[in-house]
C-alpha positions in Angstrom: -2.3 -5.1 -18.0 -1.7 -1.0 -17.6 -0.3 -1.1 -13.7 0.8 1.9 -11.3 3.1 0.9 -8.9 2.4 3.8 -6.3 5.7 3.7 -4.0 7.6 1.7 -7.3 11.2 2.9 -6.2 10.5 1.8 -2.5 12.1 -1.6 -1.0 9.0 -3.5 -1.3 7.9 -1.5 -4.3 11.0 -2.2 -6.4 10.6 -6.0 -6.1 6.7 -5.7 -6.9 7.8 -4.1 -10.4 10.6 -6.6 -10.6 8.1 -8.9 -10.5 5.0 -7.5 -12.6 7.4 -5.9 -15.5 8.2 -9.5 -17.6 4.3 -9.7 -17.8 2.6 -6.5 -17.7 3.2 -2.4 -18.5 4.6 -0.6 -15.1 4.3 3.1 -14.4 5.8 4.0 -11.6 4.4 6.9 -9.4 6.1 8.7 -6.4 7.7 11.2 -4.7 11.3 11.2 -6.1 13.0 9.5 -9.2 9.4 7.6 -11.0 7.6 8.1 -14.5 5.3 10.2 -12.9 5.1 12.2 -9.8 2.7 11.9 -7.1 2.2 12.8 -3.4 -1.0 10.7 -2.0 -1.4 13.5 0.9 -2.1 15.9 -2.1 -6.0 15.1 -3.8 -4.8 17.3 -6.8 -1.3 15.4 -7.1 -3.7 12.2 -7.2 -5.9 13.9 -9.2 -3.3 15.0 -11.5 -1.6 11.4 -11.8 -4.8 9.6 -13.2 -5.7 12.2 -15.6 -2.3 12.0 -17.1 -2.3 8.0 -16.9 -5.8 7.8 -18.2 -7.3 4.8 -18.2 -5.5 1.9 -15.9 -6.5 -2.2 -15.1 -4.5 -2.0 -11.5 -2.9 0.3 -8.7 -0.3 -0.9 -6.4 0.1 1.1 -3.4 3.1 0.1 -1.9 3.5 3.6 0.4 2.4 5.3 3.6 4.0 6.9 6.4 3.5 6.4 10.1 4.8 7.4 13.2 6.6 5.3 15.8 6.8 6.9 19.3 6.5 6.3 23.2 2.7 5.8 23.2 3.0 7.9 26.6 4.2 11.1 25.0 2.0 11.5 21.6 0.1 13.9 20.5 -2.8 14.2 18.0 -0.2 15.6 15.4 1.8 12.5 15.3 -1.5 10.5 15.0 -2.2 12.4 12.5 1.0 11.9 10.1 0.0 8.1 9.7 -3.9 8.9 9.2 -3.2 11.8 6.6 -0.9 9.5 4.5 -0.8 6.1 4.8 -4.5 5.6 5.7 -6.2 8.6 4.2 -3.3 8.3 0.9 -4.2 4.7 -0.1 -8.3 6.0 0.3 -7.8 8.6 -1.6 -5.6 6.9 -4.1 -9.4 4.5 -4.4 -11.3 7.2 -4.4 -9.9 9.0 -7.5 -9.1 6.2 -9.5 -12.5 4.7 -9.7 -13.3 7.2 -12.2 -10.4 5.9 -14.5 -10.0 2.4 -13.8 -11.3 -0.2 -16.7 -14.1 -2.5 -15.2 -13.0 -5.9 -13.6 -9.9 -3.9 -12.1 -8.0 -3.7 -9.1 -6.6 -2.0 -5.9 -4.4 -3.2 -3.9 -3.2 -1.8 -0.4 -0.3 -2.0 1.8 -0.9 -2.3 5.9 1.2 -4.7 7.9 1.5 -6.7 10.5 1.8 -4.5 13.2 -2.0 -4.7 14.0 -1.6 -8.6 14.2 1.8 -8.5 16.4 2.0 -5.4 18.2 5.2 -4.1 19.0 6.9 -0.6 21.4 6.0 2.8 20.0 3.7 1.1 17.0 0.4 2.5 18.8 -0.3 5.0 15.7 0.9 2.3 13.0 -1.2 -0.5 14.5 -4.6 1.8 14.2 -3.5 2.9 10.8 -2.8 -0.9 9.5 -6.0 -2.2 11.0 -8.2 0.6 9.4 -6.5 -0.2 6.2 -7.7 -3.9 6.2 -10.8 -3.1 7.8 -11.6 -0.5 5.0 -10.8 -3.0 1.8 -13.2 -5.7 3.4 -15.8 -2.8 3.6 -15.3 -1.2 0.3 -15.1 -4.2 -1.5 -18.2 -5.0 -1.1 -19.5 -2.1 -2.8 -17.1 -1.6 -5.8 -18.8 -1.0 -8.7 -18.1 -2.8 -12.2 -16.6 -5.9 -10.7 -13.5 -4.2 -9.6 -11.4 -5.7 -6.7 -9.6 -4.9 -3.8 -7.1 -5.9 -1.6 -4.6 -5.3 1.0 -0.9 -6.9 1.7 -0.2 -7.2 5.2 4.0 -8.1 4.7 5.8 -8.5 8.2 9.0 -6.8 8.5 11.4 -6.9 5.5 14.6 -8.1 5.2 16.4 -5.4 3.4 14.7 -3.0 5.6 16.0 -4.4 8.9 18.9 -2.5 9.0 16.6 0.1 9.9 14.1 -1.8 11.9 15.5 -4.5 13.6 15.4 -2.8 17.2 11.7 -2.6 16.9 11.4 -6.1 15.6 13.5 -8.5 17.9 12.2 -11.8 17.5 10.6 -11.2 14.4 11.2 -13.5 11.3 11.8 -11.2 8.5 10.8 -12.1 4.4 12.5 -11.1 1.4 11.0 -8.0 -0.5 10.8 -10.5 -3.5 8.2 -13.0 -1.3 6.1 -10.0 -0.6 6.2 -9.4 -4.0 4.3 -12.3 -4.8 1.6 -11.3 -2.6 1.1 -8.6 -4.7 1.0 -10.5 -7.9 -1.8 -12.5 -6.5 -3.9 -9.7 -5.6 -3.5 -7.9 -8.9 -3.5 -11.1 -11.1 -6.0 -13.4 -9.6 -9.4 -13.1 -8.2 -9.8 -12.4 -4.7 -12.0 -9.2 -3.4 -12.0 -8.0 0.1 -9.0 -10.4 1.0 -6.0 -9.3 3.6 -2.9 -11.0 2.2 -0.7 -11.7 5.2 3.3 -12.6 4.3 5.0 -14.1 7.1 
């Protein structure tokens, strides 16, 4: 299969190529350092991306940015940062690529499991997760030409805790390689409308 790995030089999106590459053709898209560039806040940079990839079997979105903050103190501008990108990136990256992707296809998502196991200042990541799984169950239901979609819901990562840890005491972290396989399911089996929760 023809697969863009949105987010392919990312921590979870580097093991999801490690993991497709032996058996499939990888494009990477992203921001800095891919095959191709792509911002998902941009409709023409998505726009752009599929009319120079042409026609595709899968997209991995393994992106999105949210912000974490004192829920006493935001704003509508930091809500707004994980709706524009994460949430309203990974629907646009659907919307545009149904026009290029080959029948019996597939999309698959990246939430998390904030929505599941809330934690301090994830207020804005929580609501952007839970729309993202809400949506795939929604939309998958009205795909056209038998083409899926999913979402992966990974808990945190372990080569991410560095970063993360304070936010997620208590939590059992997974490797980015056994989120990986998450992905690999989505893309290379069957399931529609399905929320793949790692860990």
């Amino acid at each position: 299969m023809k697969i863009i790995v949105i987010g392919g030089k990312g921590t979870i999106g580097r093991a999801i190529v490690e993991e497709l590459t032996p058996r499939h053709e990888i494009i990477i898209a992203g921001r800095h350092d891919a095959d191709i560039d792509v911002d998902i806040q941009n409709e023409d940079s998505i726009i752009q991306l599929y009319k120079t990839v042409g026609e595709f079997d899968a997209v991995i979105s393994a992106t999105g940015n949210v912000h974490f903050q004192d829920f006493k103190t935001m704003n509508e501008s930091h809500y707004q940062i994980g709706l524009n990108n994460k949430l309203m990136g990974q629907v646009r990256l659907v919307m545009h690529g149904l026009d290029h992707i080959k029948d019996g296809g597939s999309f698959t998502l990246t939430s998390g499991v904030i929505n599941r196991e809330p934690i301090r200042f994830g207020a804005s990541a929580a609501m952007v997760n839970g729309a993202i799984d809400a949506y795939v169950k929604a939309a998958a239901i009205e795909m056209p030409r038998s083409i899926r979609i999913n979402a992966v819901s990974p808990t945190v990562i372990t080569e991410a805790m560095k970063d993360y840890e304070p936010y997620f005491r208590g939590f059992e972290p997974v490797p980015a390689a056994t989120a990986a396989k998450a992905y690999s399911r989505s893309v290379e089996g069957l399931r529609t409308g399905h929320v793949f929760v790692v860990g």
